[in-house]
C-alpha positions, 0 to 999 in steps of 0.5 A, spaced: 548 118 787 541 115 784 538 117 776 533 122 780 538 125 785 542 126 779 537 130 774 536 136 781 543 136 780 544 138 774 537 141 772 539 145 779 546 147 776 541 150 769 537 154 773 543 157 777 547 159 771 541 162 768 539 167 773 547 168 774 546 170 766 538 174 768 542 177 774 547 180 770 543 183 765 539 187 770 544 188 775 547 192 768 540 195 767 540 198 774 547 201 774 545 204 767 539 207 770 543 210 777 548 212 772 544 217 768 539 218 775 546 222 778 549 225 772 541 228 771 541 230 778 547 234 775 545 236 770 539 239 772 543 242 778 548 246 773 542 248 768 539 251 774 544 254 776 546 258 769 539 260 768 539 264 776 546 267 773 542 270 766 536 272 770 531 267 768 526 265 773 525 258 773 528 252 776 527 245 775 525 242 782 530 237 785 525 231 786 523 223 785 520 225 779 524 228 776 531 224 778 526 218 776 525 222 770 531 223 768 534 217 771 529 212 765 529 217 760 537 220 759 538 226 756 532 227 754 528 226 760 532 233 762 530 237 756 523 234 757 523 238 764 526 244 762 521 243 755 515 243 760 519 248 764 519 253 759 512 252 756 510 254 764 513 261 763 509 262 756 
């Protein structure tokens, strides 16, 4: 093997263990997010039905906004909707 062909090869092997290391980090951004997606969707599912049991006409929609709401902001994402919510029955 040639001087040329050896510098690919190592330079190849960098670029694949620094996407390895880029991957990762996203690959636990994106579970981080889907975990919190699913658990919010719950939320509001339970909080929604809490509400209907004390006679409190309001419900947070289960939508891509609000998933994606909840998703990217967490808890409070979840307390931003039932916020707004609320300010809506004033």
């Amino acid at each position: 093997m040639d001087t040329k062909a050896g510098m690919l090869v190592v330079a190849g092997i960098c670029i694949l263990v620094l996407a390895i290391g880029f991957l990762r980090k996203n690959a636990e951004i994106l579970l981080n997010f889907i975990v919190r997606a699913v658990l919010g969707t719950m939320g509001i599912y339970a909080v929604n039905l809490c509400l209907a049991k004390l006679g409190i006409a309001g419900a947070v929609g289960i939508n891509p906004f609000t998933v994606l709401t909840v998703g990217s902001l967490g808890t409070g994402g979840l307390g931003l909707l039932y916020g707004i919510m609320f300010y809506h029955l004033l």
